[in-house]
C-alpha positions, 0 to 999 in steps of 0.5 A: 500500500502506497503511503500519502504524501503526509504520511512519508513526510512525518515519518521521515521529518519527524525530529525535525518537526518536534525540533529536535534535528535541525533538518530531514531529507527523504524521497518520495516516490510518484508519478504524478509531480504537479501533486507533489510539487503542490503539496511542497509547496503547500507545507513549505507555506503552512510552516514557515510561520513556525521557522521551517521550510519545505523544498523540493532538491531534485526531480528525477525523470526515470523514477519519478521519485522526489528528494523533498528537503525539510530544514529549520532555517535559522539553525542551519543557517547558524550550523552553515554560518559556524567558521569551520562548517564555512570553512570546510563548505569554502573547500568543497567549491562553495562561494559562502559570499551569498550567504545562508540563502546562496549555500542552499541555492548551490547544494539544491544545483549540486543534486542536479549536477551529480549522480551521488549525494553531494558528502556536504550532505552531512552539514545540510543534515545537521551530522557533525562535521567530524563525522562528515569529514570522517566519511569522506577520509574513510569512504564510508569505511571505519565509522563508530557506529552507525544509524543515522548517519555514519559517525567518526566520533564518540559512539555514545553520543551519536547512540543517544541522539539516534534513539532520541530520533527513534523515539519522537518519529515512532511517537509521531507516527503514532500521533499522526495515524491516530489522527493529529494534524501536522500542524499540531505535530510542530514545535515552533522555533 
């Protein structure tokens, strides 16, 4: 059975929504793009009044699938504007002139431009840069742990934040099915 649009974007965003991870992204297969583009847009304009932002990064041709990207703007914005975090951006072929809205406008270019995620993803996912790094050093080999992302550092720390992620999108989608309304679902920034 084919999950809604709602459905995916609860389950998938869920940390994001109770404000607990800076950002979600998640790809939602159909083949009828005019409904997803409006519902992108329809959630991105119903959540911008409590701080988040809804887009959408890529649209492939041959799936039909969807890479829908939810984020909190301001904390991405400081994440992005930290003087590593800017740094490594500066080494990765980032122009960090244009600011928080110029970065986002190169990472969405750079999913149409590659075949693979960008590694960067990490930063943009609110992963430490350590373990972004990490990965690129290790080409995704010699990590910690892993769970929601793959990390570098202490196994402990990122052990506690995927189970704090388990847990709100397991209550969220229980909420969510018993009939709560995404808008209700949102903690505000």
């Amino acid at each position: 059975m084919k999950q809604s649009f709602e459905a995916v974007f609860v389950e998938q965003c869920a940390p994001t929504l109770a404000g607990v991870k800076p950002s979600n992204l998640f790809r939602f297969q159909s083949s009828d793009s005019d409904t997803v583009k409006n519902a992108v847009s329809e959630r991105d304009q119903g959540m911008r009044t409590y701080g988040l932002s809804v887009c959408l990064l890529k649209q492939c041709c041959k799936t039909g699938s969807f890479l829908i990207y939810t984020y909190r703007m301001e904390w991405i914005d400081r994440i992005l504007s930290e003087p590593d975090n800017l740094d490594f951006l500066k080494r990765s072929g980032y122009t960090v002139s244009n600011g928080f809205t110029g970065i986002l406008r190169q990472f969405a270019e750079r999913f149409y431009l590659e075949r693979q995620f960008p590694h960067e993803i990490g930063l943009f996912l609110g992963y430490p840069l350590c373990d972004v790094v990490g990965f690129i050093e290790n080409k995704g080999q010699n990590f910690t742990c892993r769970g929601y992302w793959k990390s570098y550092g202490d196994p402990d720390i990122a052990q506690k934040c995927y189970e704090r992620y388990r847990k709100c999108t397991s209550i969220y989608k229980r909420l969510f099915e018993k009939g709560t309304p995404i808008s209700r679902l949102i903690v505000a920034a």
